[in-house]
C-alpha positions, 0 to 999 in steps of 0.5 A: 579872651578880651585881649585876644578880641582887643587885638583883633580889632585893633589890627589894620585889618578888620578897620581898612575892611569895615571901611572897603564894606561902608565904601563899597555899599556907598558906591553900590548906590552909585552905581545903582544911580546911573544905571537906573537914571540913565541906562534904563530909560535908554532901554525903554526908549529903545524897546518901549517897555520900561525894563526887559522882563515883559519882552519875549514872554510867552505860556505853554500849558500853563507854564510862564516862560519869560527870556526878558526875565534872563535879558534884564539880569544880563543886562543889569550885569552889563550895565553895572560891570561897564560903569564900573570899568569906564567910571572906576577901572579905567581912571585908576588904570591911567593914574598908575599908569602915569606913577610907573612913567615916573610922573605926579599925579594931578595934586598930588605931592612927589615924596622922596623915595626910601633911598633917599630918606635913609640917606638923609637919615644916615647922614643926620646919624654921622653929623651927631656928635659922639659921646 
């Protein structure tokens, strides 16, 4: 049972997720940075309230109903989703784009391709002398 668990843990699997996780929860806070320090007061500038939950809220026999509550989940889901596109989606997508053109990506090394590593390693095989 011990092996079984050393393997599982040794596998590329459970490191590079752990790794995405402790990332992910890295760029959540920043993320969180921008749409707090910069899109929200644009919304209280915009409407004079500090968020949008106060908006639209009225009673009716007691009840509380609140479609700023539903407006500020929208929003906040907006926000996060566009900073994550303009920030991240769209970089990347210019970067693959240039590797499938065939061009390096700003300081990056151009490495050889399979072909020609094998080639490489065919001919260092061939000029081996024979026992």
């Amino acid at each position: 049972m011990i092996k079984g668990f050393k393997d599982f843990i040794a596998r590329g699997n459970v490191i590079d997720l752990a790794v995405a996780f402790v990332i992910g929860a890295a760029f959540a806070t920043v993320i969180s940075a921008i749409v707090d320090g910069v899109i929200t007061p644009l919304i209280a500038a915009i409407f004079g309230e500090p968020d949008l939950t106060s908006v639209a809220t009225f009673e009716v026999n007691g009840a509380v109903f609140s479609l700023g509550l539903v407006l500020d989940a929208l929003f906040n889901f907006l926000a996060v989703g566009a900073a994550i596109y303009f920030l991240v989606v769209v970089p990347l997508n210019k970067l693959a784009e240039r590797r499938k053109r065939g061009e390096a990506a700003p300081d990056e090394p151009v490495s050889p391709t399979e072909i020609q590593l094998l080639t490489e390693i065919r001919d260092s095989l061939a000029s081996r002398p024979r026992d």
